[in-house]
C-alpha positions in Angstrom: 84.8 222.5 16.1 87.7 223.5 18.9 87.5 227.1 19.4 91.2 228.8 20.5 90.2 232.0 21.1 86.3 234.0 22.0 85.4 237.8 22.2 82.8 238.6 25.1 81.2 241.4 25.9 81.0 242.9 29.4 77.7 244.4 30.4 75.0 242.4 29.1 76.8 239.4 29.1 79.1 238.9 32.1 77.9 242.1 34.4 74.7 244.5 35.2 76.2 246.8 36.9 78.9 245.0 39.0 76.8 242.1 39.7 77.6 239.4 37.9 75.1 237.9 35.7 73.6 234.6 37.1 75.1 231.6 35.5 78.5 233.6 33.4 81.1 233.2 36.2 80.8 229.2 35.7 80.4 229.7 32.2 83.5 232.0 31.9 85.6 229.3 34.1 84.5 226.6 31.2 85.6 228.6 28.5 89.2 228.9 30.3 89.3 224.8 31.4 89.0 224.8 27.4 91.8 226.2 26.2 89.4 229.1 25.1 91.9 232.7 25.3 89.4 234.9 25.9 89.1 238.8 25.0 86.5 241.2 27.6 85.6 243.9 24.6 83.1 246.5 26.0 81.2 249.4 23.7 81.3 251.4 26.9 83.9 254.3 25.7 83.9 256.4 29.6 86.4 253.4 30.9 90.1 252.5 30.4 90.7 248.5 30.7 92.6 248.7 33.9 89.3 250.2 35.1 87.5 246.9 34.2 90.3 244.6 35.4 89.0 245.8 38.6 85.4 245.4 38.1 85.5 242.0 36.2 87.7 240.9 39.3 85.4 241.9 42.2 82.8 240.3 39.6 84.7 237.6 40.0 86.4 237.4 36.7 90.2 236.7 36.7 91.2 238.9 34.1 94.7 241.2 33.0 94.4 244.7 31.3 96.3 242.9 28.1 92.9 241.2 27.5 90.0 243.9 27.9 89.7 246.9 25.3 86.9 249.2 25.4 85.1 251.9 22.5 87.5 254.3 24.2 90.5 252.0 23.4 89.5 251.7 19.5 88.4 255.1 19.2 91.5 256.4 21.2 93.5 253.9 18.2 91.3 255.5 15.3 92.1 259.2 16.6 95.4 258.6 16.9 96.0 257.3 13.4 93.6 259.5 11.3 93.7 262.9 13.8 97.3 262.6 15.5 97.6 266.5 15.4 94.0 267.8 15.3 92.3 269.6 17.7 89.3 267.3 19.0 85.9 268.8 20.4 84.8 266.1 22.4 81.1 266.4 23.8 81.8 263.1 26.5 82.8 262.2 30.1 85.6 263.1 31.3 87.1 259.1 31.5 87.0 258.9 27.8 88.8 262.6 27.8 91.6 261.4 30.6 92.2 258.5 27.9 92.7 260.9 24.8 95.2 263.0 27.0 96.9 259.9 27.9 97.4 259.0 23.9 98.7 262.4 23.7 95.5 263.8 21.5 95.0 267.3 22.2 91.2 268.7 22.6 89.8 272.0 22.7 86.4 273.5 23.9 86.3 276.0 20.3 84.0 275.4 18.0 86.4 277.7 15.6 89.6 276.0 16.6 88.0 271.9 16.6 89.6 269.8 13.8 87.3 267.4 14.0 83.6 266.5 16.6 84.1 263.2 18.6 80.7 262.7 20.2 80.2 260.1 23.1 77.5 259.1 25.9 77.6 262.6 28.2 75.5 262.4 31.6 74.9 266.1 31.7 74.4 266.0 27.5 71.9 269.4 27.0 70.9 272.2 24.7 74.0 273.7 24.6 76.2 271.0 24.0 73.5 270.3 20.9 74.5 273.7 19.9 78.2 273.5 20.1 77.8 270.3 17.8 75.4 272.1 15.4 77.9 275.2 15.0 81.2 272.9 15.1 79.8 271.1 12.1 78.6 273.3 10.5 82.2 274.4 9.4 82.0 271.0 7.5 85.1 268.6 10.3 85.0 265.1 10.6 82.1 263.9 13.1 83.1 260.8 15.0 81.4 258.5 17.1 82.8 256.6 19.8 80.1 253.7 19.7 76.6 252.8 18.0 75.0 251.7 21.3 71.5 253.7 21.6 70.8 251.6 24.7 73.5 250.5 27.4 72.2 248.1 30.4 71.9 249.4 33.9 71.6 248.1 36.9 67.4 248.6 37.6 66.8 249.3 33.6 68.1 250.5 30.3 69.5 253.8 29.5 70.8 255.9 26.7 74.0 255.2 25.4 76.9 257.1 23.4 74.6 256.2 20.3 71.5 258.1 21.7 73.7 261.6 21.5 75.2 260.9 18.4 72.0 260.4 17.1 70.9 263.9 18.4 73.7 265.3 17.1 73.1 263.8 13.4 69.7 264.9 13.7 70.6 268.7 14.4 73.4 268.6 11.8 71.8 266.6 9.0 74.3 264.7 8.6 75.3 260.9 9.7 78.9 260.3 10.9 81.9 259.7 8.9 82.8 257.3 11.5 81.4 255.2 14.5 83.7 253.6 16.5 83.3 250.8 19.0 81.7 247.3 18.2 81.5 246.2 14.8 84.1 248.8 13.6 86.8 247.8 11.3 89.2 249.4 13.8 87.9 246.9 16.3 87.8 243.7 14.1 91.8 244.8 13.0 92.3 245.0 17.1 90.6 241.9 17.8 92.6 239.9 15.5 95.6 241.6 17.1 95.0 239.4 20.4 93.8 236.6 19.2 95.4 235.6 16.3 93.6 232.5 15.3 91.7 231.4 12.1 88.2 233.5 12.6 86.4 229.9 12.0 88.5 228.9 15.4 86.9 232.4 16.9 83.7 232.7 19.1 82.0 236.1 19.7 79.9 236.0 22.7 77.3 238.9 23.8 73.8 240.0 24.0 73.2 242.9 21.4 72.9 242.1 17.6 74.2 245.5 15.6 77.3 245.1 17.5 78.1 241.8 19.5 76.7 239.8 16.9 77.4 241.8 13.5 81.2 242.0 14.8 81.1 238.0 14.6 79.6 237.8 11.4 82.0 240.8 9.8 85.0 239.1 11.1 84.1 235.5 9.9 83.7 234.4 13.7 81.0 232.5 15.3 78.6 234.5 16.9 77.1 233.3 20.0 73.7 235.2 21.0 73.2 235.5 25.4 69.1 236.7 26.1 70.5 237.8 29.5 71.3 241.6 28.1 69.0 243.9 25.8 67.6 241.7 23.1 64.3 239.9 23.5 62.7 237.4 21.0 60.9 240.2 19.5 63.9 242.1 18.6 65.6 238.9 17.5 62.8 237.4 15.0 62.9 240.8 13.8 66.6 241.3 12.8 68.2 240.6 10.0 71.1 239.6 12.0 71.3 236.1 12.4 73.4 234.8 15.4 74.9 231.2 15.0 73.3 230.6 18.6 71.4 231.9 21.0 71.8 230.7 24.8 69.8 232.1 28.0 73.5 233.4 29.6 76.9 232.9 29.3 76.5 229.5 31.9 75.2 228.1 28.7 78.4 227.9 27.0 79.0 224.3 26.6 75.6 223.8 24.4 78.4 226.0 22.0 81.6 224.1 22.9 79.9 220.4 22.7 
């Protein structure tokens, strides 16, 4: 099989932190000296993609905003289709916030005035921020996530992710989401096939978690491409009922893939 076009996650998979991960630069170069167009697509949802044209590229990845998206992209995308004139309460960082304002979405800090709950990773996430949530939903909005990931990679260890308040936030309200944005979303796949328009079969997704990397590969048709070098260990993948296609140490890998 000759693959056009490949998804590949960021942190995980190409970064930790803004190292790059031992072995992805070369692998990365080998996918471009195929013919491979390649797509960054990050879960993170605090970052705009000219904010990781810079960190790819002192990473050393040679890469233009046209061809990175992040959570905040989709959900930004999803917000403005569905929620074009509501007034968001957004429990987040203030990057995904600077993104909605830039799509010309309009937030509010009142739990009587919010539309609609957008919930996202939040550094300084507390008790009252659990409250606000509690009371916002309890008038019965939408309640949207920007991503599923529970755990993000960090530079010394793990940490929670956007999925981790969400979570907290579902707990409180007894209620799950009516939408969760981010990797494997439908909103994703549909902007995914945007940039690389290619048969899925000619399509390689390439990253290190399995209920998102791996499950946006298999939902989209593509051939999903498993790298050990992010948050999934053998344990996690014997017990998963998401299959990868392959598994590899790290993105250096890539040619066991490409033949």
């Amino acid at each position: 099989m000759e693959f056009s076009g490949a998804v590949v996650d960021v942190d995980g998979t190409v970064v930790r932190g803004d190292d790059p991960i031992p072995g992805a630069p070369t692998g990365y170069r080998r996918l471009r000296e195929a013919g491979v167009e390649t797509l960054f697509v990050s879960n993170n949802p605090t970052k705009a993609p000219p904010a990781y044209v810079d960190r790819l590229g002192a990473a050393g990845y040679d890469v233009g905003a046209d061809r990175v998206f992040t959570a905040g992209s989709v959900t930004t995308r999803y917000l403005r289709e569905r929620h074009a004139d509501d007034d968001l309460l957004c429990i987040g960082e203030s990057g995904l916030l600077d993104q909605f304002a830039a799509a010309g979405l309009s937030t509010t800090d009142s739990v009587e005035a919010a539309d609609a709950l957008v919930a996202s990773i939040d550094r300084e996430f507390d008790y009252d921020d659990l409250c606000t949530a509690l009371w916002a939903l309890e008038r019965d909005i939408p309640f949207i996530g920007t991503d599923p990931d529970v755990v993000i990679p960090a530079p010394e260890r793990d940490v929670p992710g956007s999925g981790a308040v969400i979570n907290a936030i579902a707990g409180v309200a007894g209620r799950e989401p009516d939408a969760v944005l981010g990797k494997p979303s439908d909103t994703a796949i549909e902007m995914v096939r945007e940039r690389l328009p290619y048969p899925p079969e000619e399509c390689l997704v390439v990253g290190d978690r399995l209920d998102t990397d791996i499950a946006l590969g298999e939902r989209a048709g593509m051939t999903s491409v498993l790298v050990r070098s992010g948050v999934t260990d053998e344990a996690a993948l014997a017990a998963s009922d998401i299959d990868p296609d392959h598994v590899i140490d790290h993105l250096g890998e890539i040619d066991r893939v490409l033949g």
